[in-house]
C-alpha positions in Angstrom: -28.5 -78.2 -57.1 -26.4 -75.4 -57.3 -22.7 -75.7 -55.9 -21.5 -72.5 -54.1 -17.9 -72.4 -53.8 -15.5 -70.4 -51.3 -11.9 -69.8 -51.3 -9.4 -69.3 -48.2 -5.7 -67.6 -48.8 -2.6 -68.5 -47.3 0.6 -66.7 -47.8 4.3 -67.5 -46.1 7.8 -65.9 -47.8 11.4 -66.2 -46.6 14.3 -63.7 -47.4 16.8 -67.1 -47.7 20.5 -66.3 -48.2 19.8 -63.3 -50.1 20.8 -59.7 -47.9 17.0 -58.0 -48.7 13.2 -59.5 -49.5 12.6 -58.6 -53.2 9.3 -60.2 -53.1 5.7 -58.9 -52.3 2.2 -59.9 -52.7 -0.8 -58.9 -51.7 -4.5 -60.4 -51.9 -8.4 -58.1 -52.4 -11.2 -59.2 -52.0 -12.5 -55.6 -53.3 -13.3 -56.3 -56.3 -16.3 -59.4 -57.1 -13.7 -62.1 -56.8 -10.7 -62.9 -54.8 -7.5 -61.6 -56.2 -3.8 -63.2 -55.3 -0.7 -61.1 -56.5 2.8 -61.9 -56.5 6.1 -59.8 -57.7 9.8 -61.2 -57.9 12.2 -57.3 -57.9 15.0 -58.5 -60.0 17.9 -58.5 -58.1 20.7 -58.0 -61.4 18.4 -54.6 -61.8 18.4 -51.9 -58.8 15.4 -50.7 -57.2 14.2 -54.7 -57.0 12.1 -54.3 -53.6 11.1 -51.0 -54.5 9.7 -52.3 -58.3 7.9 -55.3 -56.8 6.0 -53.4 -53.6 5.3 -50.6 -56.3 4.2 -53.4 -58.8 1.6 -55.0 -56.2 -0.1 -52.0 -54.8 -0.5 -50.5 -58.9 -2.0 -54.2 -59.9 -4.0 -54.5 -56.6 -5.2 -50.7 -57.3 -6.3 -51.3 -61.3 -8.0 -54.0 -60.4 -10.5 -52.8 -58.1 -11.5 -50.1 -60.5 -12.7 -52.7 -62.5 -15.9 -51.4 -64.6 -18.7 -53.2 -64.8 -18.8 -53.7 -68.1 -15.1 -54.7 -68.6 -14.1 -58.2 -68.8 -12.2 -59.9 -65.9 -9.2 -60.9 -68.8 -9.3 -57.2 -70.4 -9.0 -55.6 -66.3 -6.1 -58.1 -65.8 -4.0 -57.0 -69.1 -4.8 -53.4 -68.1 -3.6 -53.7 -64.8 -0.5 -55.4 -65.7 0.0 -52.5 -68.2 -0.5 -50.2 -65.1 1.5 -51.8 -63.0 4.0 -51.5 -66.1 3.8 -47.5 -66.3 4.2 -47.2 -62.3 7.3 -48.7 -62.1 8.7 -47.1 -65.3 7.9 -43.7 -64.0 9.6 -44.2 -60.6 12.6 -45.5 -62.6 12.7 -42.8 -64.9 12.5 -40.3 -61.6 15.6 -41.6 -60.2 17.7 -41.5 -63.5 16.7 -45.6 -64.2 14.7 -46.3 -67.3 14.0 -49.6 -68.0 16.5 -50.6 -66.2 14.4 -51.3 -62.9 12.1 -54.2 -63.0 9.6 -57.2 -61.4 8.0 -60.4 -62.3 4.0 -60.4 -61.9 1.7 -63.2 -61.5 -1.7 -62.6 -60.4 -4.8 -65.0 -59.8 -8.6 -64.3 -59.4 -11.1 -66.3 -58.5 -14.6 -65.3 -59.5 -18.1 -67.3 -60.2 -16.3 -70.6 -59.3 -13.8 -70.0 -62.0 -10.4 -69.1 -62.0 -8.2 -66.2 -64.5 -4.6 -65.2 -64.5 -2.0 -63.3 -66.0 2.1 -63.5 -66.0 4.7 -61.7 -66.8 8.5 -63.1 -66.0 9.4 -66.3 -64.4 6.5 -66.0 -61.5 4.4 -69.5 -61.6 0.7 -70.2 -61.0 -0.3 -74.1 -60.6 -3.3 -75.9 -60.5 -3.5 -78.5 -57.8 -6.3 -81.0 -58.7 -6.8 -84.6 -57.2 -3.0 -85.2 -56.9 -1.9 -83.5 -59.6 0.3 -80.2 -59.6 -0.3 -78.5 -63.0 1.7 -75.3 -64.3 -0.5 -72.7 -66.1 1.4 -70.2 -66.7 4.8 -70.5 -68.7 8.3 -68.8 -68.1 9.2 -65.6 -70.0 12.8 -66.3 -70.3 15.5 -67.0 -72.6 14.8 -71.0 -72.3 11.3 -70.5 -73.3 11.8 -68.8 -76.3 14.8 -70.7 -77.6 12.8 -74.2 -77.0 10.1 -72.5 -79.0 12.3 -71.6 -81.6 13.5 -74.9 -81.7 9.8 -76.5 -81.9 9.3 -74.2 -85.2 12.8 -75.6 -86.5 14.7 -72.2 -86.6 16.6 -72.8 -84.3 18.6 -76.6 -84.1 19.1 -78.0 -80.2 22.6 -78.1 -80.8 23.1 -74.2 -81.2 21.4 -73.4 -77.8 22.7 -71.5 -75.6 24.5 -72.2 -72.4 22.3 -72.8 -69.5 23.8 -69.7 -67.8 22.0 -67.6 -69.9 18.6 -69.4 -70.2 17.2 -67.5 -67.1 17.7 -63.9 -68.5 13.6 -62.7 -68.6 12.8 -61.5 -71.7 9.7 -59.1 -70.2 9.0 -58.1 -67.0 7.4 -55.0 -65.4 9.3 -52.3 -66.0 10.0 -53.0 -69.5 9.7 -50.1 -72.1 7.2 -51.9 -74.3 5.2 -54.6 -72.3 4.6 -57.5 -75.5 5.1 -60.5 -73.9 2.7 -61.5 -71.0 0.2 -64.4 -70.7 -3.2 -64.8 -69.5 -5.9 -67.6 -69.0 -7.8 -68.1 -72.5 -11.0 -68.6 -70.8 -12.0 -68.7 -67.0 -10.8 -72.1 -65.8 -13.8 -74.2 -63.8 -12.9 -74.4 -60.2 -13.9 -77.9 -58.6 -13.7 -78.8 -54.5 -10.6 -79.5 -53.2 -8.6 -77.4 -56.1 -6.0 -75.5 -54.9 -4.7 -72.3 -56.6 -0.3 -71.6 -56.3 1.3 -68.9 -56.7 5.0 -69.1 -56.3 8.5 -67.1 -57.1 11.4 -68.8 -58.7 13.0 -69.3 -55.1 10.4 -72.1 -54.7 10.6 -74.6 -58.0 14.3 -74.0 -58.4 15.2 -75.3 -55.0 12.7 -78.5 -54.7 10.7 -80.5 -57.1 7.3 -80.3 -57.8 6.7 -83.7 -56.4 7.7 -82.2 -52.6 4.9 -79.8 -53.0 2.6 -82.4 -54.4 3.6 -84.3 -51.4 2.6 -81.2 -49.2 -1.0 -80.4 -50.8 -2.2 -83.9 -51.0 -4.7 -84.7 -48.2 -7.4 -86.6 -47.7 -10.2 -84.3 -48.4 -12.8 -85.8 -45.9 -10.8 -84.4 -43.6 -10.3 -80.8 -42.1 -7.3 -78.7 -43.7 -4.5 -78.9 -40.9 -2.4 -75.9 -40.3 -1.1 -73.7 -42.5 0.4 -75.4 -46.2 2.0 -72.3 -47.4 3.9 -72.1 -44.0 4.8 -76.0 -44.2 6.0 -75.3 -48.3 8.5 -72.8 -47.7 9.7 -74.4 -44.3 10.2 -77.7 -46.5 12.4 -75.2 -49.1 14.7 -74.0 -46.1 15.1 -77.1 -44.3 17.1 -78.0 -47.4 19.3 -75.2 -46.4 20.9 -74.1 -49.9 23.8 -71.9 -49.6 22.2 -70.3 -52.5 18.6 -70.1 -51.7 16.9 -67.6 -53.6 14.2 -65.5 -51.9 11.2 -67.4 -51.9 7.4 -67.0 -51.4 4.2 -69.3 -51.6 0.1 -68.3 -52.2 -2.4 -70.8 -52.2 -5.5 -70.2 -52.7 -7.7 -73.0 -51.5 -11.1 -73.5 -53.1 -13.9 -75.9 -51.1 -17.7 -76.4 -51.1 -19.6 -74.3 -48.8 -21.7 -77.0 -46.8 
């Protein structure tokens, strides 16, 4: 028998204790599968909302002129790479160079399976039968020293303060777009999965084991309300004089009955 699959999208963001939203996102359904995209402006850089909004709509764009005969991981690296040229051309048009710039994560889900790409400090998880799994890893100054130190060039000792560990080391926007990850293959989707997409203004101000806590439900039962909406309310109910801004996708895959 064969198992058809369909997948609902929720979205909720908050602008926290920050003066401006720097976030956006955007889903398609354009394209053959369902695309989820998510872009964090930097705020140290100017033109941070301008970069992300700019960021989505080039992704969103590239992606639904898709050929046929282009892989699903080869659209995703070129629209990440068109996304990357859109935002250095409106820097360069007000005088700003490189020196403008977003976080991209972006999700598809297509044939049951899932693909993604990153670039920055942007997440996407895997929720599966209680468990919250990261796919995607940070492009940051702590990344690559911990790597560094795996290899043994570098000894634990010499690191860095953690002041510094956060500092991206690519992003859109970046002259020369090296560093970016993507899915190695297409990821089996099951029922029940749940896809997340989330800025650093989520997993910086609560634990993963609060949004565990959130997802987990008993799946012969209906999906109550909306879980993005219930995430970020859990984030500002903390109230951090700090809080970053923050926003959650989920896309939630389930068997069509």
């Amino acid at each position: 028998m064969i198992t058809i699959l369909s997948v609902t999208c929720e979205s909720c963001q908050d602008i926290g204790k920050r003066k401006e939203q720097q976030d956006a996102f955007g889903f398609s359904d354009k394209g053959p599968g369902t695309l989820a995209v998510l872009c964090d402006g930097m705020g140290g850089m100017p033109l941070g909302r301008e970069s992300s909004v700019l960021a989505v709509r080039s992704f969103i764009e590239a992606c639904e002129d898709r050929r046929s005969d282009e892989s699903l991981e080869k659209a995703l690296i070129r629209s990440a790479f068109a996304a990357n040229e859109a935002v250095l051309g409106m820097a360069a048009r007000s005088g700003l160079r490189g020196s403008a710039g977003t976080t991209l994560v972006a999700a598809v889900v297509e044939k049951d399976c899932l693909s993604w790409i990153s670039v920055g400090d942007s997440r996407v998880y895997l929720f599966r039968e209680g468990l919250l799994k990261p796919l995607s890893r940070d492009h940051n100054v702590a990344t690559r020293l911990q790597m560094m130190v795996e290899k043994g060039e570098l000894n634990p000792e010499d690191v860095i303060s953690p002041a510094m560990q956060d500092a991206l080391t690519s992003f859109i926007g970046i002259d020369i777009l090296e560093e970016y990850d993507t899915s190695a293959v297409p990821l089996s989707l099951k029922n029940g999965d749940v896809i997340l997409l989330c800025t650093d203004g989520l997993y910086n101000f609560m634990p993963e084991r609060e949004v565990t806590e959130i997802l987990e439900h008993d799946p012969s039962k209906p999906w109550r309300g909306n879980l993005a909406e219930m995430i970020v309310g859990r984030v500002m109910d903390k109230k951090h004089p700090f809080q970053d801004n923050v926003t959650v996708m989920l896309m939630r895959i389930k068997e069509d009955k």
